[in-house]
C-alpha positions, 0 to 999 in steps of 0.5 A: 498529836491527834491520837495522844489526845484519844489516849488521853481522852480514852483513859478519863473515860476508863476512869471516870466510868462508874464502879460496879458496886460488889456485894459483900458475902453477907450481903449475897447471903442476905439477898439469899433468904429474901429470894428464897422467902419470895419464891416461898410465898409464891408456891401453892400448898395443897391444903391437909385433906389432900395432902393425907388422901395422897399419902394415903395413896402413895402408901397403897401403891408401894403396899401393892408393889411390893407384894407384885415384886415379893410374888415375882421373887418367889416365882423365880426362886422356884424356878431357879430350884427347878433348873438346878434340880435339872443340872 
């Protein structure tokens, strides 16, 4: 008898347990942009002077790469003209 009354007493308290409120899609999609505009006030922008210095920099880095790797192929062709003239 005992163990009917666990039975018993276990499935009241299956049922009685609350149930997990689900959030719809919206409701994810909404939870999605209040999130997302959180986090964006979070972020420290860099202010315009810098941001143009940077690109600025960026621009004379790629520039002078560029003209390394441009300088590189021209050597290898003319080796490779070298070495076919050879065979």
């Amino acid at each position: 008898m005992a163990d009917n009354e666990k039975k018993v007493s276990e499935e009241k308290s299956k049922k009685a347990a609350p149930k997990k409120n689900k959030v719809g899609f919206f409701g994810r999609i909404k939870k999605f942009f209040k999130d997302y505009k959180s986090e964006l006030g979070k972020v420290v922008w860099l202010s315009p002077k810098t941001t143009f210095q940077y690109t600025g920099l960026v621009l004379v880095v790629m520039v002078i790469v560029s003209a390394f790797i441009g300088c590189l192929d021209v050597v290898f062709v003319q080796l490779l003209d070298l070495l076919s003239k050879l065979v």
